[in-house]
N, C-alpha and C positions, 0 to 999 in steps of 0.2 A: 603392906609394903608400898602399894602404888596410893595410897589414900592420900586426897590432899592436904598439905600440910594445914589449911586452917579449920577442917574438920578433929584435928589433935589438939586435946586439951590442953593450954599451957601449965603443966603441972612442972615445979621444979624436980629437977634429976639430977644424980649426981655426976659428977663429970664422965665420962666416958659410957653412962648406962647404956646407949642407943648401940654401941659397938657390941656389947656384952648381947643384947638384943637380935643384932647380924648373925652373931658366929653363934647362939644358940640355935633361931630358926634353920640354919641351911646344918648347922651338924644335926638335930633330927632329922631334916628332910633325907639327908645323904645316909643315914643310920636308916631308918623306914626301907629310901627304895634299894640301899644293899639287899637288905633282907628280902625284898618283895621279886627283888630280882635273881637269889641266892635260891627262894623257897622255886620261882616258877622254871628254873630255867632247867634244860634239859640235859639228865645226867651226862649224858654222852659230849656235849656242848663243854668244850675248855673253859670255865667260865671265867680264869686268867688270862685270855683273849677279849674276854668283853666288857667285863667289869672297868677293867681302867676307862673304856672307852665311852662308859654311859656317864663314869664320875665328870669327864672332862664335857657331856651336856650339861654336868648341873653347874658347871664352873660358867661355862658360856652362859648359862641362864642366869646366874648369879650376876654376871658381869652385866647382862643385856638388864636387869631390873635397876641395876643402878644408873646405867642409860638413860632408860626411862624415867626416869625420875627427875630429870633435867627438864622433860617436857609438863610434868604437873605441878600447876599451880602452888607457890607455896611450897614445894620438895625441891630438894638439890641434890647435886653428883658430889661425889665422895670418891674420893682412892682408898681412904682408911677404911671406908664401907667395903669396897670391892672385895681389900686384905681381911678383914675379918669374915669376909662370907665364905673365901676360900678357905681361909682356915677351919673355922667352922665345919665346910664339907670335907676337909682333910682330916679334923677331928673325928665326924661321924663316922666316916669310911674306915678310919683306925678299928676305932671303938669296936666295929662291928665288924674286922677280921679276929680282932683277937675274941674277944667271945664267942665268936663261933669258932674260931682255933680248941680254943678252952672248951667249951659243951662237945667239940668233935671227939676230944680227948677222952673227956667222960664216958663217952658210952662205948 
């Protein structure tokens, strides 16, 4: 994410791939620490009080990386990075209430 840009191989891509690349990294990320944060957290704990609130650190970190990136060599700032990264952890976050909706069901 922070790597400089002239250690990246100029390989051609198709237009938009690097967007498609945003919103997959941060929807795992946000699918992972749902779950990591779903498995450890304590039953008693509303975890509808807190969940929103750790998604909206990944959003801030999402946003602070593509800050960043203004300062490395060779990388730029992007608003359409920002949007797909949020989207991305808004995908993840989906993804992994409704599957565990779904397996809560199951059993």
């Amino acid at each position: 994410m922070l790597t400089p840009g002239s250690s990246i191989p100029d390989v051609p891509k198709p237009p938009g791939a690097d967007k498609l690349v945003h919103l997959g990294l941060f929807m795992v990320l946000a699918f992972l620490w749902s779950r990591v944060f779903n498995d450890r957290t304590d039953k008693r704990i509303k975890k509808s009080k807190y969940i929103p609130n750790f998604l909206v650190v990944i959003v801030v970190f999402a946003i602070l990386v593509e800050y960043i990136q203004r300062l490395v060599p060779g990388r730029s700032f992007d608003y359409w990075d920002i949007l797909f990264n949020i989207l991305g952890v808004t995908i993840g976050a989906v993804l992994f209430y409704y599957l565990h909706k779904r397996k809560s069901k199951l059993v």
